[in-house]
C-alpha positions in Angstrom: -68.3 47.4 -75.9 -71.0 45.5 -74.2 -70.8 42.8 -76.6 -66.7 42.5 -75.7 -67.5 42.3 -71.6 -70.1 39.9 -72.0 -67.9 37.5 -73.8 -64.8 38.0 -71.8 -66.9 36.9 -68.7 -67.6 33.9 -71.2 -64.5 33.0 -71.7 -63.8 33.3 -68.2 -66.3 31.3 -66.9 -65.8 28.5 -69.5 -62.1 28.7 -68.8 -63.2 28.1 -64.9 -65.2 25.1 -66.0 -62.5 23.3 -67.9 -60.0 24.1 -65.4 -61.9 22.0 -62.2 -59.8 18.7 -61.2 -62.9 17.2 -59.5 -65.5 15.8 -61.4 -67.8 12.8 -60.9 -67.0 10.1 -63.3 -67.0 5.9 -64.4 -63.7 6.3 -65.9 -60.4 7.9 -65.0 -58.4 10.1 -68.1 -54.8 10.8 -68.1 -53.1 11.9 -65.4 -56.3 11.3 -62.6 -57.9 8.8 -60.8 -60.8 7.7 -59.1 -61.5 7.1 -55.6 -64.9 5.8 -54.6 -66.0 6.5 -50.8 -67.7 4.4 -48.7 -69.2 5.9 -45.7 -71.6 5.6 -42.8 -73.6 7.6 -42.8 -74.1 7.7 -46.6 -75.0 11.2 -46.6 -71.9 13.1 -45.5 -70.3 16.1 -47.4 -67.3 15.2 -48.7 -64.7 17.9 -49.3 -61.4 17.6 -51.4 -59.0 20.5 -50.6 -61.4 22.3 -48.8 -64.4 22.6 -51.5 -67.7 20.5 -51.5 -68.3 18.0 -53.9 -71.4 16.6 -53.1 -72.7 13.6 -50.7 -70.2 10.3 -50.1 -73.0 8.4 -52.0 -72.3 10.3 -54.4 -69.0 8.7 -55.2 -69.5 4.9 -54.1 -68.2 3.3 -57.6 -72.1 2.8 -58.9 -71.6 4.3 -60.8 -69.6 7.6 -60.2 -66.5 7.7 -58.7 -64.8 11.2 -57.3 -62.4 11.7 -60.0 -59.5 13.8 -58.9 -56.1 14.7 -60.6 -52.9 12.6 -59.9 -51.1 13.9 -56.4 -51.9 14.4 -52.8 -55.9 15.8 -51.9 -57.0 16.7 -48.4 -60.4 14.5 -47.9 -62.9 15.6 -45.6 -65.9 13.8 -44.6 -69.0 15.6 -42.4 -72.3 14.9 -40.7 -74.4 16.8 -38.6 -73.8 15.2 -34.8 -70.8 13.4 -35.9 -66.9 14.0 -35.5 -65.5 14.9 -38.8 -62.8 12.5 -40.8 -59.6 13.9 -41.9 -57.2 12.7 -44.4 -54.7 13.3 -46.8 -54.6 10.4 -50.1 -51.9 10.8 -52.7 -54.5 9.7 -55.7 -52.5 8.2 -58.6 -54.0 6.7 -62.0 -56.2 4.1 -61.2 -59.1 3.4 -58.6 -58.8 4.0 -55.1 -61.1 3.3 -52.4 -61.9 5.0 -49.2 -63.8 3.5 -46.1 -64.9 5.5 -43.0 -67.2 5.3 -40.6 -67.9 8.8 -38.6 -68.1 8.4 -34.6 -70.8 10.2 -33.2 -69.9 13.3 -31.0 
């Protein structure tokens, strides 16, 4: 019995993985894209559709790009003593870029 739970969280978990749209990347496959951010400052969190993916250098095109399935994200750029940057980007295959730079409060 503990054998059966233990896998079925497996499977779970593993399922979870393979189902995430948003993944670093240097090449778009299928139905995503890529979009490469460019922002100042360098280290803000970037969120798409409210989760955390990770610092906007992170994703400048050198050499991972935010890879993100094909439709409309909510992009949300944040620094400690600086307004936050809102958006909405209909990512289709391809590259995309996005340049921001945050105004301090």
């Amino acid at each position: 019995m503990r054998n059966i739970l233990l896998f079925s969280l497996l499977a779970i978990a593993l399922f979870s993985v393979s189902c995430n749209t948003i993944r670093s990347s240097e090449t778009g496959v299928g139905n995503q894209g890529l979009l490469a951010i460019f922002c100042e400052p360098d280290d803000a969190n970037v969120y798409v559709d409210d989760v955390l993916q990770g610092k906007a250098k992170q994703f400048d095109g050198r050499p991972a790009y935010l890879e993100l399935t094909s439709g409309s994200h909510k992009i949300r750029l944040e620094a400690p003593g600086y307004q936050p940057y809102r958006t909405e980007l209909y990512i289709s295959e391809g590259k995309e870029e996005l340049k921001v730079t945050l105004r301090k409060k």
